[in-house]
N, C-alpha and C positions, 0 to 999 in steps of 0.2 A: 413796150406796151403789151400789155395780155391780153388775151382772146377769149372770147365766153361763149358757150351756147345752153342756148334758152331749154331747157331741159322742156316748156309747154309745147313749144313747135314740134321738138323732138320725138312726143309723146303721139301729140296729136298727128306728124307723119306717119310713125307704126300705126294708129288705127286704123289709117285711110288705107294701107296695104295690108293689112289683115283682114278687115270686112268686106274689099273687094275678093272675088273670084278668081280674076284674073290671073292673080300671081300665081305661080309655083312656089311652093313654103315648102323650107327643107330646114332640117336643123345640125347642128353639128354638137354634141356632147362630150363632154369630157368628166375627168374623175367629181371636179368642182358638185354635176347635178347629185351623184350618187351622195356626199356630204351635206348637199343642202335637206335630203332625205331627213327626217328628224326616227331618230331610235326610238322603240317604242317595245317597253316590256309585256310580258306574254299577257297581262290586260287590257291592252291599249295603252298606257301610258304613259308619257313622253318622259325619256330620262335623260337626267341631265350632268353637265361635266361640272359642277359644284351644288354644295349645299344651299346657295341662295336664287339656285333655279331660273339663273338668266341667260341663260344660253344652250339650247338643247346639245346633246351629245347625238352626232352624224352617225346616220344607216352604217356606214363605211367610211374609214379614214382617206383621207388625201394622199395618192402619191408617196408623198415625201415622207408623211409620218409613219407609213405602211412600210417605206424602204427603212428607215430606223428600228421598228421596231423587233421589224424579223432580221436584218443583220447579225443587231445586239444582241439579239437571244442566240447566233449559233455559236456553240460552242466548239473547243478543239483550236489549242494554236495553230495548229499548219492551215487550216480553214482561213481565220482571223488577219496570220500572215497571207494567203494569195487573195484574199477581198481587200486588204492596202493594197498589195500589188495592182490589182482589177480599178480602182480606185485611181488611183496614181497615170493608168494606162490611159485610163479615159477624160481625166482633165487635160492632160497634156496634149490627146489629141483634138481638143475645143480650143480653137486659135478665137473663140470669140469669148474675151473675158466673163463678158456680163452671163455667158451661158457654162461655163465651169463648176459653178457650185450646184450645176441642174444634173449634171451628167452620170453622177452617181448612183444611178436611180435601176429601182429593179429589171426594167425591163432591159437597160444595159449592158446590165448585169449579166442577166440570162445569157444575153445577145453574145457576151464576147467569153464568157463559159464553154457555151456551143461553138465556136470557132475554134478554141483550142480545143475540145476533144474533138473537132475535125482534123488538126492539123499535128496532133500530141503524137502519132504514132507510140514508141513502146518506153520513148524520156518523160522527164516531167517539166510543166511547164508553173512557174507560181509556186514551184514545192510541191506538186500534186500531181501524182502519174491520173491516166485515165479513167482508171476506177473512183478516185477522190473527187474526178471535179465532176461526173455523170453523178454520183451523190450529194455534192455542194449542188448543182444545178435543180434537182430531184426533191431535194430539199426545201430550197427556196420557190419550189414552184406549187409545190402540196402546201405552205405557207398561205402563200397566197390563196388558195382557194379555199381553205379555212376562213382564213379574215372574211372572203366576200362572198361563201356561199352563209347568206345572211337567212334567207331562205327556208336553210335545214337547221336554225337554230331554234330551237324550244323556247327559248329564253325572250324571243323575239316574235311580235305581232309586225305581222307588214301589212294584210289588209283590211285597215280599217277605212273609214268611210272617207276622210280626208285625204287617203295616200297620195302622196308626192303625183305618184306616177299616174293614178287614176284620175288624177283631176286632170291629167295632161289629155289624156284618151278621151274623157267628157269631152273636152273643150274639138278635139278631132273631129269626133261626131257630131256635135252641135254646129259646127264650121260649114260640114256638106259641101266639100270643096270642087270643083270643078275638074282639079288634079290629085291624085294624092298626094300627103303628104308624105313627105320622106325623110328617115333619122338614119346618120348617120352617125355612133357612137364609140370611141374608145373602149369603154368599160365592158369588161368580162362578166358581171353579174346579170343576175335574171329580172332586175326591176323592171325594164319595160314591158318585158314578158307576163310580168307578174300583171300590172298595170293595166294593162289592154286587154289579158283575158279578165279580169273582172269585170271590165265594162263591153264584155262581148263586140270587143273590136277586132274582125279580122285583119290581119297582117301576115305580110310577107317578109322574108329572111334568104331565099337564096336556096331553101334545101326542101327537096320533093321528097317523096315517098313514106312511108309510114311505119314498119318495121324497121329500118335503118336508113333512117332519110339522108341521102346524100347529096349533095352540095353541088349545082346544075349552074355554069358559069353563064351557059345562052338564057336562061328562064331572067337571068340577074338583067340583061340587056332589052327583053322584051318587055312592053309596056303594056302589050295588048292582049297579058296571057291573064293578066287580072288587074284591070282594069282603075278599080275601086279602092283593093284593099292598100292600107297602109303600111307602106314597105319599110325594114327594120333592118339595117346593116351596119355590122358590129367591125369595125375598121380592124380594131387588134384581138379579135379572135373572142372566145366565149367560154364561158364554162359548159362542159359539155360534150365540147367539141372533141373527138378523136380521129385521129390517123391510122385509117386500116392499112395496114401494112398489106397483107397479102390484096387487096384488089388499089392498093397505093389512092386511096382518096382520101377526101375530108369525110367523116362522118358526123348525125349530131346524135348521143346517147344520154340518160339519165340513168342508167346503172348506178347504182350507191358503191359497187364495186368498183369502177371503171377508175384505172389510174390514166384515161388521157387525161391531159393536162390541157390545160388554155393554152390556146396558140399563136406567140407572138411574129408582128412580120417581120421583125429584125432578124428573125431565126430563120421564116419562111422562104426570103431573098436570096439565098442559099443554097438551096435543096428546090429542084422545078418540082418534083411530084406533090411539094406541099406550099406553092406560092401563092395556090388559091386556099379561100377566098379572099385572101387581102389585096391583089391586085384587080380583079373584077370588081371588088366593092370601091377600090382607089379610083378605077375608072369613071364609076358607076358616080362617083362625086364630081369628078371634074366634068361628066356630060351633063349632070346637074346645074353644073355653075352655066356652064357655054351656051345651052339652049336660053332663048331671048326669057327675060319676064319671069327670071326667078331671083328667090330672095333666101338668103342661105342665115338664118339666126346661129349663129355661137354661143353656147351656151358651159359654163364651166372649165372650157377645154385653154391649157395653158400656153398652148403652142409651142408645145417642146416637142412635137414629132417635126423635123425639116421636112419629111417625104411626104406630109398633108397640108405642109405652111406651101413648100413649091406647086403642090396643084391647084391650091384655092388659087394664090396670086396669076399663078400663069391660065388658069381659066378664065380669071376674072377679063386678063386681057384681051382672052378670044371672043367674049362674049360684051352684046351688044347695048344691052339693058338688064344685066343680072348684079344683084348688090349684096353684101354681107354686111352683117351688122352682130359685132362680136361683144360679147356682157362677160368684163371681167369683174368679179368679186376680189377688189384689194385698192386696199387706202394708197398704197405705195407707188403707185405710179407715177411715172415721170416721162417730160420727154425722149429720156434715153434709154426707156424700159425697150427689152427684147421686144415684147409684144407689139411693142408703136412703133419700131423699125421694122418688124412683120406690116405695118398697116401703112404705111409710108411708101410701102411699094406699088399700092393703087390706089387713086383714090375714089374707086367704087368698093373698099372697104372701109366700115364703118367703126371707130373700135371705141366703146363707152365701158370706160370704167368708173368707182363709187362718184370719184371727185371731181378726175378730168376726161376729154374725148377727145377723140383725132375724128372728123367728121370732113370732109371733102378736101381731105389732107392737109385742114388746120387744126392744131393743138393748142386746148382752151379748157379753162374751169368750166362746170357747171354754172350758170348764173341767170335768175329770171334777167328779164329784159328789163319788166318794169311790175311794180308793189299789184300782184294782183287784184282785180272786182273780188267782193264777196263772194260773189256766186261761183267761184273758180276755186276757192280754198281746196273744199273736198277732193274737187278732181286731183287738184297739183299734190295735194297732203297724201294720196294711194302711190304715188309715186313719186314723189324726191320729196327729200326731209331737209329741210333747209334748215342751216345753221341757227345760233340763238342768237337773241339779239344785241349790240351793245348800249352797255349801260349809259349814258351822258353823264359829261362831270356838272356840278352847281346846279341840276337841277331835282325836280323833286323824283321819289323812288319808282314812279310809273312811267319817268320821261326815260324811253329808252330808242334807239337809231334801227332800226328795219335793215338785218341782210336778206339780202336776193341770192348768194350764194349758196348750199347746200350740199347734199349727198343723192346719187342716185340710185332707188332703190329695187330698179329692173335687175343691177348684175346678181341679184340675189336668185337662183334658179323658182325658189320656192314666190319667191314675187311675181316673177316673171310668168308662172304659170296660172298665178291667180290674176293678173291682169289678161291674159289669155281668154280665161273662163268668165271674165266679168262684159266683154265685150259681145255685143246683138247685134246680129246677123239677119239678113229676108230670110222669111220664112221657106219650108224646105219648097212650097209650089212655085213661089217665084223662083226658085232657084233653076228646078227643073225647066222653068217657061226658056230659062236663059238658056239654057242647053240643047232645046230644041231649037 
């Protein structure tokens, strides 16, 4: 027998915990929001991946299509041969099938690059003495920050009045939360950056000072050092970011010259003078989850890091009344998706994707309950599209049978932020009443 849930109750639960105060709202981001971003050339406007303009073409590629596309392009068989080798290394050592065809992925890559020029001394390892793979790693890392410094492209409008990210910051400041909010995000790019200074939202990140602000691990733990603003911690490093070698810290720089590179923690786990920030901010999550009365949104992120799946779940467990509620964007899900065996492990984690959801650690379609009132069309139509209808045999061409089942249109980040913004809040003096 199958299991359903009613995508209205569903709906109308997030209201009831996003217009209350009470909660602590934190969010978790991955590559997915950067994609949901829509491209937009130096006029404003929006380009698209075909001539019949039905599907805008992403700020930033996904992951995987990002790991493809700068592989294929390097050239040089010795390269080609130790990236199968690199390849090869790392399926084999994913003993979870469903997760092998993930592992190929750049930050991997990097990851186990940098291991062997730790460990290469003066042989070669993959066919490629030390100098070879410090250039393969060098390489693929200036890659990367081509593709997502979107920012410094010409070719490219990012703030326009609509932006992804701005409407995200609107909806912050309109909230007047009682805590701040707090992002927690994979992505190395400057969207939120971007985002939040146009809508004059101050934010915090971790790094004091002004000439070369450096990276203050106790400031990440205090609450009370600013109070208000809305705190911004980038889990796998940033663009920007550099390692002064001679005083051994993180630094954050905008130099056009500046070859530090984004800084992953695969690499980080290795070397203590450069662990931080990724494990103060790793912390800085799971104190999140554990304190009572917080609500952690997932948004984009695919749950391929283990070392941030292990501390949501194991927080979830130390904590009393803290909940996740994860939006993945993909038709494909199934009960024995990676992600649902991630969400299987509490069931104070929430996981809704397009079609089905694991909600109180049952897994069910989307399905209203029952043929909505009129007056509820609207609401339900902004968020879940439900299927078409079928047609009946022998009767005439209007006689058609009503599905309840459908699609839900929150995992979509760009939806989820305009249901964000669409929601009213007391005004800011009741708020204050409440705080006093």
């Amino acid at each position: 027998m199958n299991n359903y849930h009613d995508p209205r109750e569903f709906i109308r639960g997030l209201q009831q915990i996003l217009i209350s105060d009470s909660k602590r709202i934190g969010f978790l981001c991955g590559a997915g929001t950067s994609m949901a971003a829509e491209m937009r050339d130096k006029d404003g406007k929006v380009v698209y991946q075909d001539e019949k303009k039905i599907k805008a073409q992403p700020l930033i590629p996904g992951i995987k299509k990002m790991t493809e596309n700068i592989i294929n392009n390097i050239e040089g068989t010795d390269y080609k041969a130790a990236l199968a080798i690199i390849k090869e290394e790392l399926e084999e050592a994913e003993h979870n099938n469903n997760l092998k065809l993930s592992t190929f992925m750049l930050e991997n890559i990097i990851s186990s690059i940098n291991l062997k020029i730790k460990g290469i001394g003066r042989g070669n390892l993959c066919g490629l003495n030390k100098e070879k793979l410090i250039s393969l790693r060098d390489y693929i890392q200036k890659e990367i920050k081509k593709v997502v410094s979107v920012h410094d492209n010409p070719k490219i409008k990012l703030q326009t009045e609509d932006f992804l990210y701005s409407t995200l910051a609107t909806w912050i400041i309109n909230a007047s939360r009682k805590d701040p909010v707090e992002i927690f995000t994979t992505n190395y790019d400057y969207l939120f950056e971007i985002g939040f200074e146009s809508r004059n939202l101050p934010y915090f990140d971790g790094f004091v000072g002004s000439y070369n602000p450096f990276f203050d691990p106790v400031s990440v733990e205090n609450d009370l050092l600013i109070p208000q603003w809305t705190r911004l911690w980038k889990l796998h490093g940033s663009l920007g970011w550099e390692y002064d070698k001679d005083e051994k810290k993180i630094i954050r720089s905008r130099k056009s010259d500046d070859d530090g590179i984004v800084i992953y923690p695969s690499l980080l786990k290795y070397d203590d003078s450069r662990k931080q920030p990724y494990v103060s901010y790793l912390d800085r999550l799971c104190s999140f989850i554990k304190k009572d009365d917080g609500v952690l949104f997932i948004c984009g992120y695919s749950f391929g890091d283990e070392h941030i799946n292990e501390a949501i779940v194991n927080s979830l467990s130390q904590s009393k009344s803290s909940t996740v509620y994860a939006f993945i964007y993909d038709n494909q899900i199934d009960e024995n998706s990676p992600v649902i065996n991630v969400g299987k492990r509490s069931k104070k984690m929430q996981i809704c994707a397009n079609k089905v959801a694991l909600i109180g650690g049952v897994f069910g379609d989307w399905k209203l309950k029952r043929e909505p009132a009129k007056e509820d069309f609207d609401f339900i139509d902004q968020y879940f599209d439900r299927d078409a209808p079928i047609p009946l045999k022998d009767k005439g061409k209007n006689d058609e049978q009503s599905v309840l089942t459908g699609l839900m249109k929150l995992t979509d980040f760009k939806q989820f932020t305009s249901f964000l913004l669409s929601l009213t809040y007391p005004s800011n003096t009741e708020n204050d009443n409440r705080k006093n």
